[in-house]
PyMOL Python script that loads the backbone (N, CA, C, O; Angstrom):
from pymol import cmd

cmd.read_pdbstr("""\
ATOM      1  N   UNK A   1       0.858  -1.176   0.000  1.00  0.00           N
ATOM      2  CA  UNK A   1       0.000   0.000   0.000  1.00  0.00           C
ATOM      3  C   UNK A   1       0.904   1.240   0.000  1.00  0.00           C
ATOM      4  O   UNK A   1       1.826   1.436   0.792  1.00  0.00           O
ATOM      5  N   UNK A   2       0.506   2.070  -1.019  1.00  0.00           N
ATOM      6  CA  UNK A   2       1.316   3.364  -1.035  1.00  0.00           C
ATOM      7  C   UNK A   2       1.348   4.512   0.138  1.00  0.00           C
ATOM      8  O   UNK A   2       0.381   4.295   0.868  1.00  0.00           O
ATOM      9  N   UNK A   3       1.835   5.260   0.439  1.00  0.00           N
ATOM     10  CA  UNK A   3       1.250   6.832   1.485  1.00  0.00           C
ATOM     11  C   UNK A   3       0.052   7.198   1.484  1.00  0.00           C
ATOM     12  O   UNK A   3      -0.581   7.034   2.527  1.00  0.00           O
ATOM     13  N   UNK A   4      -0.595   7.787   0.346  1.00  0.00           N
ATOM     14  CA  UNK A   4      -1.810   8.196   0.367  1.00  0.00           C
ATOM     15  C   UNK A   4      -2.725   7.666   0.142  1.00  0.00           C
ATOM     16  O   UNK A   4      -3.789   8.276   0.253  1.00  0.00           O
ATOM     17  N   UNK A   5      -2.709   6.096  -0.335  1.00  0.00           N
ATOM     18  CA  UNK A   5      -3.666   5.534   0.182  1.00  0.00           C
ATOM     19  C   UNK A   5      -3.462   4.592   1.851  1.00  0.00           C
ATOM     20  O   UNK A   5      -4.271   3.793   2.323  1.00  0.00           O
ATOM     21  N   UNK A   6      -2.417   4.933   2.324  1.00  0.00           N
ATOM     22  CA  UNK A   6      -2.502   4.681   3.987  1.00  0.00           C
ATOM     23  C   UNK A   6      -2.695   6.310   4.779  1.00  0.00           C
ATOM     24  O   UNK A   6      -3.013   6.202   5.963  1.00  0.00           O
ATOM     25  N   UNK A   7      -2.627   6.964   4.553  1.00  0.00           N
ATOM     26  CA  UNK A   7      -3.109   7.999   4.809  1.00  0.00           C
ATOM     27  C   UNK A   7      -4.822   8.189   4.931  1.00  0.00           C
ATOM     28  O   UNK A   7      -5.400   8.513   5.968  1.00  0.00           O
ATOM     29  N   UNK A   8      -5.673   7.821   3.225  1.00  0.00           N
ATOM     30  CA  UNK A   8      -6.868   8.110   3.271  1.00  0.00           C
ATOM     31  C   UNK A   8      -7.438   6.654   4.039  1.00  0.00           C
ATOM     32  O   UNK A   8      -8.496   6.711   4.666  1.00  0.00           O
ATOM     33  N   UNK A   9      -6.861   5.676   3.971  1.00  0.00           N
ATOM     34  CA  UNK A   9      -7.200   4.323   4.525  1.00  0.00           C
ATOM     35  C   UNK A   9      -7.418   4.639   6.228  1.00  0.00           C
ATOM     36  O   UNK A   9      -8.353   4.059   6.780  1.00  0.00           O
ATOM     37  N   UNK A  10      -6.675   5.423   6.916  1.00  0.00           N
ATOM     38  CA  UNK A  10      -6.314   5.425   8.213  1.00  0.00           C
ATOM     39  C   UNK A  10      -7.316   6.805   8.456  1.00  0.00           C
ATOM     40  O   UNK A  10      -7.793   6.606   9.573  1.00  0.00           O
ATOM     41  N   UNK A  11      -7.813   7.999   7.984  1.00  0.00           N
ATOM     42  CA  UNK A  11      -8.053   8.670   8.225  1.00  0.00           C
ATOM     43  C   UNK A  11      -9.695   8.889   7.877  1.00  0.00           C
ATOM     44  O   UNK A  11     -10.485   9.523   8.578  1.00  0.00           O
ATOM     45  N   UNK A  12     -10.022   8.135   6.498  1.00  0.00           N
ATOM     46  CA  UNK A  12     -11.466   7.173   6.637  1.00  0.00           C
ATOM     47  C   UNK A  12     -12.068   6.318   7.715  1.00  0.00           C
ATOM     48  O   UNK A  12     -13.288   6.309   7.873  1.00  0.00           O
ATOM     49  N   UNK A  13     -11.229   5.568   8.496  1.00  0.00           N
ATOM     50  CA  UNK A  13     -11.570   4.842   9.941  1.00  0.00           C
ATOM     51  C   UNK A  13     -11.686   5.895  10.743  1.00  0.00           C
ATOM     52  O   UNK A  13     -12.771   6.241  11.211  1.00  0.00           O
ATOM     53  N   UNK A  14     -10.417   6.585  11.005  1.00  0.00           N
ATOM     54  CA  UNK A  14     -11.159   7.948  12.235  1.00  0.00           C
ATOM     55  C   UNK A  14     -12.103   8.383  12.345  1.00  0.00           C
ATOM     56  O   UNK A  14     -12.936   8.344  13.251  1.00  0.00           O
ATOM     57  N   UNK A  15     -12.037   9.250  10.618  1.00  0.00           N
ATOM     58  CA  UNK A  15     -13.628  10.107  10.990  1.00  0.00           C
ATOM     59  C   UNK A  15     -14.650   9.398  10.796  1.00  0.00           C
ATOM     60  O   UNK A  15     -15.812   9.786  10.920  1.00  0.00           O
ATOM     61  N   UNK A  16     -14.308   8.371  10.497  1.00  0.00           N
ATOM     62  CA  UNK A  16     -16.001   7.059  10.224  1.00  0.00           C
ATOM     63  C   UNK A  16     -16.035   6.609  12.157  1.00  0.00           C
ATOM     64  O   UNK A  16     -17.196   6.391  12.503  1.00  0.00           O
ATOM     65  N   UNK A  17     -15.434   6.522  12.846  1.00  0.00           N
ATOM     66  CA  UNK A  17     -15.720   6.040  14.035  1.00  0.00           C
ATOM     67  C   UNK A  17     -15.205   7.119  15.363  1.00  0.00           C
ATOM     68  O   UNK A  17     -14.734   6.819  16.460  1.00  0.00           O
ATOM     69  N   UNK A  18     -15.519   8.518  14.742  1.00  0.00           N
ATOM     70  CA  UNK A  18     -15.718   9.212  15.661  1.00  0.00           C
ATOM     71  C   UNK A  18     -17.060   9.686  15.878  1.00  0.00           C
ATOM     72  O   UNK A  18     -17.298  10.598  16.670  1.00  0.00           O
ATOM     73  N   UNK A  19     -18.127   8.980  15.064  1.00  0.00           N
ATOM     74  CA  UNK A  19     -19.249   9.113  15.588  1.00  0.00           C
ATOM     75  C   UNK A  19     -20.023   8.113  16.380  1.00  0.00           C
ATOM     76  O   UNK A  19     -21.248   8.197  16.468  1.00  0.00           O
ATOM     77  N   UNK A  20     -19.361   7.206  16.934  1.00  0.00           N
ATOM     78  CA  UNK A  20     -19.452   5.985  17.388  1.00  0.00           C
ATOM     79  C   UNK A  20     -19.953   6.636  18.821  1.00  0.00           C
ATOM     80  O   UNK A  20     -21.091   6.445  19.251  1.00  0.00           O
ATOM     81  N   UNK A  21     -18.804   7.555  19.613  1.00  0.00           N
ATOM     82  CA  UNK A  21     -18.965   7.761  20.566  1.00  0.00           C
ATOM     83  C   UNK A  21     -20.421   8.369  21.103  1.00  0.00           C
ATOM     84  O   UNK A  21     -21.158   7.957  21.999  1.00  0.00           O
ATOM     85  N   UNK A  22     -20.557   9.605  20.131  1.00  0.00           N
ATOM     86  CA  UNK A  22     -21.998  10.450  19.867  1.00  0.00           C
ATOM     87  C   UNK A  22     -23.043   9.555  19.951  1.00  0.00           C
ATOM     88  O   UNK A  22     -23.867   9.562  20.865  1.00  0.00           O
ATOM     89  N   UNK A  23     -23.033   8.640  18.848  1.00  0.00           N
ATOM     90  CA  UNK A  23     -23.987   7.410  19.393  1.00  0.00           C
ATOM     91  C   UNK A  23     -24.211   7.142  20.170  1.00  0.00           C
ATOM     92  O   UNK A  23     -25.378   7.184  20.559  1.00  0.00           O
ATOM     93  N   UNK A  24     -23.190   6.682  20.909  1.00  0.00           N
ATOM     94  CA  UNK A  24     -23.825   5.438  22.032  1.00  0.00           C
ATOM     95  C   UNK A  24     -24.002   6.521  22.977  1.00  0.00           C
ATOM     96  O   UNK A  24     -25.054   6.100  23.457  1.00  0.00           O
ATOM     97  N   UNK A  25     -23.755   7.716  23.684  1.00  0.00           N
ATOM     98  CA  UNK A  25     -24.506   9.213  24.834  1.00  0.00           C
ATOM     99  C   UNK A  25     -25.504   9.020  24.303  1.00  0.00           C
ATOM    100  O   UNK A  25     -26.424   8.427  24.866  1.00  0.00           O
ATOM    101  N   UNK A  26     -25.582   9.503  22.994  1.00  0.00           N
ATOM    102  CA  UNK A  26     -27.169   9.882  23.015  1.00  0.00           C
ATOM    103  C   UNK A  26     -28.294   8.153  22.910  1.00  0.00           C
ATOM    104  O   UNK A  26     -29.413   8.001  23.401  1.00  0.00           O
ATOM    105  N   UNK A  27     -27.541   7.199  22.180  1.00  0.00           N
ATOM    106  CA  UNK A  27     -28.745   6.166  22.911  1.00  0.00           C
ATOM    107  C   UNK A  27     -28.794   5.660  24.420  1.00  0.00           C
ATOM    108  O   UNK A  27     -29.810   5.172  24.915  1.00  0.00           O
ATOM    109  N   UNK A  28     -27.480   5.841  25.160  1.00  0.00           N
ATOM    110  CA  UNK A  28     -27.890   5.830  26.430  1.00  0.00           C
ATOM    111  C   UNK A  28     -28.641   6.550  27.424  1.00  0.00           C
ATOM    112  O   UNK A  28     -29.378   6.193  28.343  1.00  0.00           O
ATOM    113  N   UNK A  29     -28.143   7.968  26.866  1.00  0.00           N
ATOM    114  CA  UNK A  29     -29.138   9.347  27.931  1.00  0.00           C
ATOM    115  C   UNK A  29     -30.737   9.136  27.321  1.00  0.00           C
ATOM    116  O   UNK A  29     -31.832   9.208  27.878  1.00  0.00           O
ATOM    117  N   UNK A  30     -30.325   8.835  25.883  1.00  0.00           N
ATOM    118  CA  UNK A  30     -32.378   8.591  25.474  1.00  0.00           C
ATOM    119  C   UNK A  30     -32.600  10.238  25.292  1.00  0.00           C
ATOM    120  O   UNK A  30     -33.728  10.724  25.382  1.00  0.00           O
ATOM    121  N   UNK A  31     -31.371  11.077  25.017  1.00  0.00           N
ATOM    122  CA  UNK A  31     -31.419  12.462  24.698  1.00  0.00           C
ATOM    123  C   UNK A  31     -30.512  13.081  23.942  1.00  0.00           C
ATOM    124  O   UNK A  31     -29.296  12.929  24.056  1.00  0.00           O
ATOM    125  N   UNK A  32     -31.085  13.814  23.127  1.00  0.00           N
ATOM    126  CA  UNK A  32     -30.418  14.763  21.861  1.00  0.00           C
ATOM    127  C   UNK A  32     -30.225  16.302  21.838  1.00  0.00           C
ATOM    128  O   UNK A  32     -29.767  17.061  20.984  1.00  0.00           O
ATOM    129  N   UNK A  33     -30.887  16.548  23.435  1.00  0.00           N
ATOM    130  CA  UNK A  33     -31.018  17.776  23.141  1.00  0.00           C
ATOM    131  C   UNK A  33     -30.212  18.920  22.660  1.00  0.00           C
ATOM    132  O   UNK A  33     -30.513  20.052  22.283  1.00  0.00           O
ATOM    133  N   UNK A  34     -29.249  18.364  22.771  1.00  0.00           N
ATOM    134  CA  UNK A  34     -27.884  19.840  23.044  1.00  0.00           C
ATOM    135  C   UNK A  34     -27.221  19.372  20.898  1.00  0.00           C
ATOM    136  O   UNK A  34     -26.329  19.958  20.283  1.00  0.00           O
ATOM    137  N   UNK A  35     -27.918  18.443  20.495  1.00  0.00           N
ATOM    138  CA  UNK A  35     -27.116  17.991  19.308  1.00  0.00           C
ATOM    139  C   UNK A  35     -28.042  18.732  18.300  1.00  0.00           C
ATOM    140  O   UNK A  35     -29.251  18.505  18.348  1.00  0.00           O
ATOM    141  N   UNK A  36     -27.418  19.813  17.174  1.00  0.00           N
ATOM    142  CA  UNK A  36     -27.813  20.631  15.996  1.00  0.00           C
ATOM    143  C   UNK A  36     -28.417  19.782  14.879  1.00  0.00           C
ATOM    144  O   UNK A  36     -27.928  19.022  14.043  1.00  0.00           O
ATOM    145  N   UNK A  37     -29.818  20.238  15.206  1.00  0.00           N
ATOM    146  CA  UNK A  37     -30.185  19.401  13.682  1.00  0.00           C
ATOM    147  C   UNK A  37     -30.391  19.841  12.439  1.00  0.00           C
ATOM    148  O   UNK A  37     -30.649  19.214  11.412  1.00  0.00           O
ATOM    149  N   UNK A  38     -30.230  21.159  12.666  1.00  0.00           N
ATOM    150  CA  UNK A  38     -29.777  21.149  10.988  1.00  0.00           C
ATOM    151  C   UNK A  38     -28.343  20.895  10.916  1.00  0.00           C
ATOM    152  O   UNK A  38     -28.037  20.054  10.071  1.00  0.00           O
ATOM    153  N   UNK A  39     -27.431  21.381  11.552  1.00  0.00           N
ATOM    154  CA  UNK A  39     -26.031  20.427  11.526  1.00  0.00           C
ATOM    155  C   UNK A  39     -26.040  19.154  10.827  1.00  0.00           C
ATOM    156  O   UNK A  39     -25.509  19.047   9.722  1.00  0.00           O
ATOM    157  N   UNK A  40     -26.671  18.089  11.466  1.00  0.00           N
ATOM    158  CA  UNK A  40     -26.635  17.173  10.944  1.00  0.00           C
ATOM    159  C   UNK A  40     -27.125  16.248   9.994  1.00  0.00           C
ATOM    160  O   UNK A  40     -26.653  15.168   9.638  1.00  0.00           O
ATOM    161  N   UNK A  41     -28.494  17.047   9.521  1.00  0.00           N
ATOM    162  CA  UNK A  41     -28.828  17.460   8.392  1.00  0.00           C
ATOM    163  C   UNK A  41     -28.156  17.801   7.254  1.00  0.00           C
ATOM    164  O   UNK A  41     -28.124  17.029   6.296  1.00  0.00           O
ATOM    165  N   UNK A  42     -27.628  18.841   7.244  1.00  0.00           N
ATOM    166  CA  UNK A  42     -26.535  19.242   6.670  1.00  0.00           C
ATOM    167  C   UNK A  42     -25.356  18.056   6.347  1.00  0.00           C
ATOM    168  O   UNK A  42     -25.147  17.562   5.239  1.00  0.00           O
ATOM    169  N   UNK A  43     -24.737  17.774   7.444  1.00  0.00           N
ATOM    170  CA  UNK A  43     -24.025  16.988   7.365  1.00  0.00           C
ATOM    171  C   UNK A  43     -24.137  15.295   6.434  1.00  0.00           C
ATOM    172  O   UNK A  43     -23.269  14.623   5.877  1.00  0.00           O
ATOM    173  N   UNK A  44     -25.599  15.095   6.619  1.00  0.00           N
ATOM    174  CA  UNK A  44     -25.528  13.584   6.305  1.00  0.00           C
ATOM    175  C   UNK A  44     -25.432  14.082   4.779  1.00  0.00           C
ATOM    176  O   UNK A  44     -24.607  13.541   4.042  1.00  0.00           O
ATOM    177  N   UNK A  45     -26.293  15.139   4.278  1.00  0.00           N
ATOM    178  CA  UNK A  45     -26.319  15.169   2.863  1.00  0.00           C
ATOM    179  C   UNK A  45     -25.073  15.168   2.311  1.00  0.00           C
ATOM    180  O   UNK A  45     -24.655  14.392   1.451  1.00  0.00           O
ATOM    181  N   UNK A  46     -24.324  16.334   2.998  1.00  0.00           N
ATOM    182  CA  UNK A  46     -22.778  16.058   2.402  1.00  0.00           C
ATOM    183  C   UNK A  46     -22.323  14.573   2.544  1.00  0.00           C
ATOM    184  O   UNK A  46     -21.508  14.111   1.746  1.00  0.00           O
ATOM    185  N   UNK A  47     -22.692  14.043   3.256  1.00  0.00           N
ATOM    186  CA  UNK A  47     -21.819  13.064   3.262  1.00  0.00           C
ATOM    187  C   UNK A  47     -22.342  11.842   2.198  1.00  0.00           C
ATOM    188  O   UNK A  47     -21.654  10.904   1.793  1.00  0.00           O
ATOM    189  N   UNK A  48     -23.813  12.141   1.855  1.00  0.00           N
ATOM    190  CA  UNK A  48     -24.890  11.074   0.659  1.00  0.00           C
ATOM    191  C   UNK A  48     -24.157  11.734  -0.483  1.00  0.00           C
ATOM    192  O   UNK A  48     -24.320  11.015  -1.468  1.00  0.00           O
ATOM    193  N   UNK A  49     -23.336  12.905  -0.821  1.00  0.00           N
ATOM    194  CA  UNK A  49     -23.164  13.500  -1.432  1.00  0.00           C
ATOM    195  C   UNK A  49     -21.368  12.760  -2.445  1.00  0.00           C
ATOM    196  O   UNK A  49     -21.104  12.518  -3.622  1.00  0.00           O
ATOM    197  N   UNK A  50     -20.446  12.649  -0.873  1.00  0.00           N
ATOM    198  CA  UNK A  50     -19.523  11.713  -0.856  1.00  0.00           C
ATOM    199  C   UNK A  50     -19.241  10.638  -0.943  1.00  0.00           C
ATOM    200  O   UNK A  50     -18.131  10.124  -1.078  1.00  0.00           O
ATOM    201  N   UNK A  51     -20.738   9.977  -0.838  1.00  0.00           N
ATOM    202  CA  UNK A  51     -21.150   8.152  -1.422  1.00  0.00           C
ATOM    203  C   UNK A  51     -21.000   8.770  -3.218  1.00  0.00           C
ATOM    204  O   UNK A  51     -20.172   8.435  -4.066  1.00  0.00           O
ATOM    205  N   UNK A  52     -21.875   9.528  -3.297  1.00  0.00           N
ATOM    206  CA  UNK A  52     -21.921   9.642  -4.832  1.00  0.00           C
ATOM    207  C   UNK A  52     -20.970  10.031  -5.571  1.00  0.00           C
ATOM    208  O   UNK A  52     -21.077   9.907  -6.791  1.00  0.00           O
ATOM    209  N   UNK A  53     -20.014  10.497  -5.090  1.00  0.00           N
ATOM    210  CA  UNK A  53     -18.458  10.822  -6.063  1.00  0.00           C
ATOM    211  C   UNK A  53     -17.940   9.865  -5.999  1.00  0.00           C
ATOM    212  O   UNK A  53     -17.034   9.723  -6.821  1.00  0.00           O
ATOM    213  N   UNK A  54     -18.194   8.728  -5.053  1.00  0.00           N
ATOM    214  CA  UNK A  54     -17.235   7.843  -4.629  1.00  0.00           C
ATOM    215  C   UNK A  54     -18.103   6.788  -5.372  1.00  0.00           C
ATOM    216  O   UNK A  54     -17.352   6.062  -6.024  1.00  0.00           O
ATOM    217  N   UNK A  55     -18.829   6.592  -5.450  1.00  0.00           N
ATOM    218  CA  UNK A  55     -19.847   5.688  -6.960  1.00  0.00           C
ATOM    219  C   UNK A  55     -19.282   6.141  -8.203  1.00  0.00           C
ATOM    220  O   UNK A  55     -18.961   5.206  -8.936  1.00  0.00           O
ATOM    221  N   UNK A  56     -19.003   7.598  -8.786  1.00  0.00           N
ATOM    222  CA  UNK A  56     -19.016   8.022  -9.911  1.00  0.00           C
ATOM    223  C   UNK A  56     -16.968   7.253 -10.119  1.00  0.00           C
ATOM    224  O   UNK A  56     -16.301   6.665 -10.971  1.00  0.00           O
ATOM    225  N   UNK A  57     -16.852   7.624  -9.170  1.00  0.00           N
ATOM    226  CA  UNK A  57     -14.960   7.129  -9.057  1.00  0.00           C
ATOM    227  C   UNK A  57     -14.774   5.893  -9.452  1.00  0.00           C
ATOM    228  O   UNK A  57     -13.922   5.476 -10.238  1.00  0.00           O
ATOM    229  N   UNK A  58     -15.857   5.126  -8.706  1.00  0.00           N
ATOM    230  CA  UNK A  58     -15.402   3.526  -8.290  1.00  0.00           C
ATOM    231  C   UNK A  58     -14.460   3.784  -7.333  1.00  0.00           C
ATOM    232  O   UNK A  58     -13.380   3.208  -7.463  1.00  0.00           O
ATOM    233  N   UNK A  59     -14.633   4.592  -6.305  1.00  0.00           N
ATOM    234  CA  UNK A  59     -13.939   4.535  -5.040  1.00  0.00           C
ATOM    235  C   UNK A  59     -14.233   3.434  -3.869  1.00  0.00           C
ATOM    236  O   UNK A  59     -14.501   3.717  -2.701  1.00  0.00           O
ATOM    237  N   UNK A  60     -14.157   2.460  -4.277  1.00  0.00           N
ATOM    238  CA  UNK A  60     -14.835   1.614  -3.451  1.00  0.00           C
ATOM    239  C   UNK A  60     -14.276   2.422  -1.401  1.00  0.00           C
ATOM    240  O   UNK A  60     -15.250   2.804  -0.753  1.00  0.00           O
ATOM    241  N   UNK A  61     -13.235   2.529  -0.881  1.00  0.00           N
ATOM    242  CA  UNK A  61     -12.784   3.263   0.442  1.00  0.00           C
ATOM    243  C   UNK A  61     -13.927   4.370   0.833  1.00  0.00           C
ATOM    244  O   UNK A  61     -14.443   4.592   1.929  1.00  0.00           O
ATOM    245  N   UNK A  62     -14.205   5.164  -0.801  1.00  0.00           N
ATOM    246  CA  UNK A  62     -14.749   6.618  -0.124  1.00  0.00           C
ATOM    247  C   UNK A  62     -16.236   6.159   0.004  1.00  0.00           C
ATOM    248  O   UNK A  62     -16.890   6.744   0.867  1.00  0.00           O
ATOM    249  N   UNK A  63     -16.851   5.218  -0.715  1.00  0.00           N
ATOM    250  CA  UNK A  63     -18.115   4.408  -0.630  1.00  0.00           C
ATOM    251  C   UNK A  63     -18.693   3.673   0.798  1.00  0.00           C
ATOM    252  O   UNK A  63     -19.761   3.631   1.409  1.00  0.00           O
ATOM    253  N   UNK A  64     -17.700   3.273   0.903  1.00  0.00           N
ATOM    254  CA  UNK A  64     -17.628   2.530   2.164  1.00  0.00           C
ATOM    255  C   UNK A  64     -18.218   2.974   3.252  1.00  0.00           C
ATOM    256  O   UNK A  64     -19.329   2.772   3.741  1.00  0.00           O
ATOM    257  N   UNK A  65     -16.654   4.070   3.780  1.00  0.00           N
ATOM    258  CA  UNK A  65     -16.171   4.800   4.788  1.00  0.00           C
ATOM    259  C   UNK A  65     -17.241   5.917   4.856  1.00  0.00           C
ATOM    260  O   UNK A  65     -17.364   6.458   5.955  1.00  0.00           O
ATOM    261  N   UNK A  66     -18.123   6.391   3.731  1.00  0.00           N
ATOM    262  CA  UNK A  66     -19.015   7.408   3.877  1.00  0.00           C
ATOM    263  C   UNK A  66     -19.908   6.677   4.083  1.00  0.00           C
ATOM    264  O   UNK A  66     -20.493   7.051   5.100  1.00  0.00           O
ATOM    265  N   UNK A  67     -20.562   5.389   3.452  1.00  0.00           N
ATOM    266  CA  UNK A  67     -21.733   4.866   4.060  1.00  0.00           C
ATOM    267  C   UNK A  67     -22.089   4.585   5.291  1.00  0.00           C
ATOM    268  O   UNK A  67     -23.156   4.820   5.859  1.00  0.00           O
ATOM    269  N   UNK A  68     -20.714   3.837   5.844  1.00  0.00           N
ATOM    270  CA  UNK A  68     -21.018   3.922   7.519  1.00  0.00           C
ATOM    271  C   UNK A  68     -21.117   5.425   8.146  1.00  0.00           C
ATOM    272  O   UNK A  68     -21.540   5.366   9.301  1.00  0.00           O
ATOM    273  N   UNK A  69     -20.862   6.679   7.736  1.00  0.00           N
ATOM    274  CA  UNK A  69     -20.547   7.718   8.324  1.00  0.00           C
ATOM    275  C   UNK A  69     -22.204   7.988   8.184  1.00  0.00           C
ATOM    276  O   UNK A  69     -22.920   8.230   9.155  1.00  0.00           O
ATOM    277  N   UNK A  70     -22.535   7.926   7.211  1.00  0.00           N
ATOM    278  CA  UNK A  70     -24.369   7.981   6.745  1.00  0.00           C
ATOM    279  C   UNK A  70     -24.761   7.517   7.774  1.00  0.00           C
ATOM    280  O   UNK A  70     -25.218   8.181   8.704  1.00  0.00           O
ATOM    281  N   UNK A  71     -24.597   5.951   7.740  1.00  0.00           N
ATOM    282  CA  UNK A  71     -25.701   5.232   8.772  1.00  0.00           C
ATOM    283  C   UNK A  71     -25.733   5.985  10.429  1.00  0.00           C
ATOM    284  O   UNK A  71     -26.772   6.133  11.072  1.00  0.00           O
ATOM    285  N   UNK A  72     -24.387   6.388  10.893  1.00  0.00           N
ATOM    286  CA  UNK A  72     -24.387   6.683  12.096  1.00  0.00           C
ATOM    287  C   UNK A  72     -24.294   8.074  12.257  1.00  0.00           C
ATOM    288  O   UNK A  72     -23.902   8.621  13.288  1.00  0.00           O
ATOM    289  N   UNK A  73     -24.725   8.754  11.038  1.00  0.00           N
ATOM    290  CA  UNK A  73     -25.503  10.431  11.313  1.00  0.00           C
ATOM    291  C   UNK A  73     -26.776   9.881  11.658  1.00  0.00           C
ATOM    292  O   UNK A  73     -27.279   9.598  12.745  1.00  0.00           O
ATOM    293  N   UNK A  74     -27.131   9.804  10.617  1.00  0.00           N
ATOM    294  CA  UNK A  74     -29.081   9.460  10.369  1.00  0.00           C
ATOM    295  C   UNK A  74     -29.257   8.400  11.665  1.00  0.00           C
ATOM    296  O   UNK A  74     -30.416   8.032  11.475  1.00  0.00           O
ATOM    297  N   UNK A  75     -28.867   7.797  12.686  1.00  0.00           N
ATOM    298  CA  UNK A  75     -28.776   6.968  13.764  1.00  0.00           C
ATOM    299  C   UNK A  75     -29.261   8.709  14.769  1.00  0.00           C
ATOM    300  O   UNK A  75     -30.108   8.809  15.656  1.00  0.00           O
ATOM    301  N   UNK A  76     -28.782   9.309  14.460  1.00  0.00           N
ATOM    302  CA  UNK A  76     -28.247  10.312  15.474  1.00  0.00           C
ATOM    303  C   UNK A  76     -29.767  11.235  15.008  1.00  0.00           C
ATOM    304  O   UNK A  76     -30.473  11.428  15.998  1.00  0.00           O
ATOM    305  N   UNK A  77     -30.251  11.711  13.923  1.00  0.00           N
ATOM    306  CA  UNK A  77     -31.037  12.252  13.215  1.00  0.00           C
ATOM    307  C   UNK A  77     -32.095  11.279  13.945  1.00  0.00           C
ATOM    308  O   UNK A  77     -32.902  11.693  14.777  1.00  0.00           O
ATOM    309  N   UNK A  78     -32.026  10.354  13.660  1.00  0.00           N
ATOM    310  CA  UNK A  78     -33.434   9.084  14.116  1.00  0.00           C
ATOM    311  C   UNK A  78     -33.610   9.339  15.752  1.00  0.00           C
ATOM    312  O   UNK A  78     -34.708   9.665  16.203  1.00  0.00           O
ATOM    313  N   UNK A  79     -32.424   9.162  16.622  1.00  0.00           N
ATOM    314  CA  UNK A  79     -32.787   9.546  17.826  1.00  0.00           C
ATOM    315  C   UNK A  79     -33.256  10.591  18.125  1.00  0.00           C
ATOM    316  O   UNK A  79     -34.433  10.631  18.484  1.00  0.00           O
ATOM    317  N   UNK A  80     -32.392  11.876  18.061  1.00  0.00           N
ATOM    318  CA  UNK A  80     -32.783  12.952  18.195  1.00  0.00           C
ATOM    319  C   UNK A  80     -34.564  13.265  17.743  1.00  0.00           C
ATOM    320  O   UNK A  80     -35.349  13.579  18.638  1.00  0.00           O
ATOM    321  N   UNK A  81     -34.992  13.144  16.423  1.00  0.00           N
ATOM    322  CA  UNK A  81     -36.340  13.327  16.775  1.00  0.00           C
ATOM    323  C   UNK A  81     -37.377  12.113  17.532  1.00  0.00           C
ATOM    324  O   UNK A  81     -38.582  12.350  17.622  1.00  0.00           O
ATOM    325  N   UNK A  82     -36.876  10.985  17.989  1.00  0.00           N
ATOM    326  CA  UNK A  82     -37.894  10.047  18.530  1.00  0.00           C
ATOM    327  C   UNK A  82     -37.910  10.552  19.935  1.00  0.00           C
ATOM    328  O   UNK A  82     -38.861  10.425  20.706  1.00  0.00           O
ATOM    329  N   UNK A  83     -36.614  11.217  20.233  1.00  0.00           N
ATOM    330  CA  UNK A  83     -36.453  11.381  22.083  1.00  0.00           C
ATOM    331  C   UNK A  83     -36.586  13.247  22.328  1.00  0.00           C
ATOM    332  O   UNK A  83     -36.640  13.820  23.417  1.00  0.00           O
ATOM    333  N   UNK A  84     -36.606  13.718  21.309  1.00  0.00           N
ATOM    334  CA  UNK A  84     -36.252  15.330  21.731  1.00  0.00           C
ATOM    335  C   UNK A  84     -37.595  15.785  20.794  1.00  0.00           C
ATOM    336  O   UNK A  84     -37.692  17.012  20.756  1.00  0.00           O
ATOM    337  N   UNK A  85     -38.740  15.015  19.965  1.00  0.00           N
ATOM    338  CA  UNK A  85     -39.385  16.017  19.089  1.00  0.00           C
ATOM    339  C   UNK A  85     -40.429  16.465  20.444  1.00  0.00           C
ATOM    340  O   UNK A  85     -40.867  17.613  20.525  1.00  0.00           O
ATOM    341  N   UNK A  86     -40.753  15.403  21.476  1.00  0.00           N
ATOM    342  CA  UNK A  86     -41.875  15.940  22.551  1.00  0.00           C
ATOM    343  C   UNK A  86     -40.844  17.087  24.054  1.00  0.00           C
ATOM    344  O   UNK A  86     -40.037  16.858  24.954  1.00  0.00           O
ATOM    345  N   UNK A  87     -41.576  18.281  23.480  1.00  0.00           N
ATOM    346  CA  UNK A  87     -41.194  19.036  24.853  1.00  0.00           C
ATOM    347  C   UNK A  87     -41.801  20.696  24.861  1.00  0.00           C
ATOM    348  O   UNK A  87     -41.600  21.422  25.835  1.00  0.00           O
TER     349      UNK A  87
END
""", "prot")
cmd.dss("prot")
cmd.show_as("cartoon", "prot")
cmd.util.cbc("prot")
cmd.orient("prot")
C-alpha cells in the first residue's frame, strides 16, 4: 500500500468512528437535546453526497467509509427526533 492511500485508509476509519462515541450518549441518555439538527442534516447530505463521487470514481474506500458515516448520522437524526421532538 502506497502513502496516500494509507493515509486516506487510516483517516477514513477515524472520521467514520468518531461518531461511534456520539452514538452510544445519546442512545444511552435517550437524549439529543444539546445535538444541531440542521447540523446534521446538513451533514448527512454532504456526506450522501460523498457516497456519490465515490460511486461516480469507483472509489470503493470513499463508498464505504461514507456509508457507515451515513448510517451513524441518520442513527443520530433518528434519535434525536424520537427522544427530543416531545417538549
Amino acid at each position: 500500500m502506497n502513502l496516500p492511500d494509507w493515509v486516506g485508509g487510516v483517516s477514513a476509519v477515524l472520521t467514520t468512528i468518531a461518531f461511534v462515541p456520539q452514538v452510544w450518549k445519546i442512545w444511552k441518555a435517550h437524549a439529543a437535546r444539546d445535538i444541531s439538527l440542521p447540523m446534521y442534516l446538513l451533514f448527512s447530505a454532504g456526506v450522501a453526497g460523498w457516497i456519490v463521487y465515490g460511486v461516480l470514481l469507483g472509489a470503493w474506500p470513499v463508498i464505504v467509509a461514507n456509508s457507515i458515516t451515513l448510517l451513524l448520522s441518520l442513527a443520530v437524526i433518528a434519535m434525536k427526533w424520537k427522544w427530543d421532538r416531545v417538549g
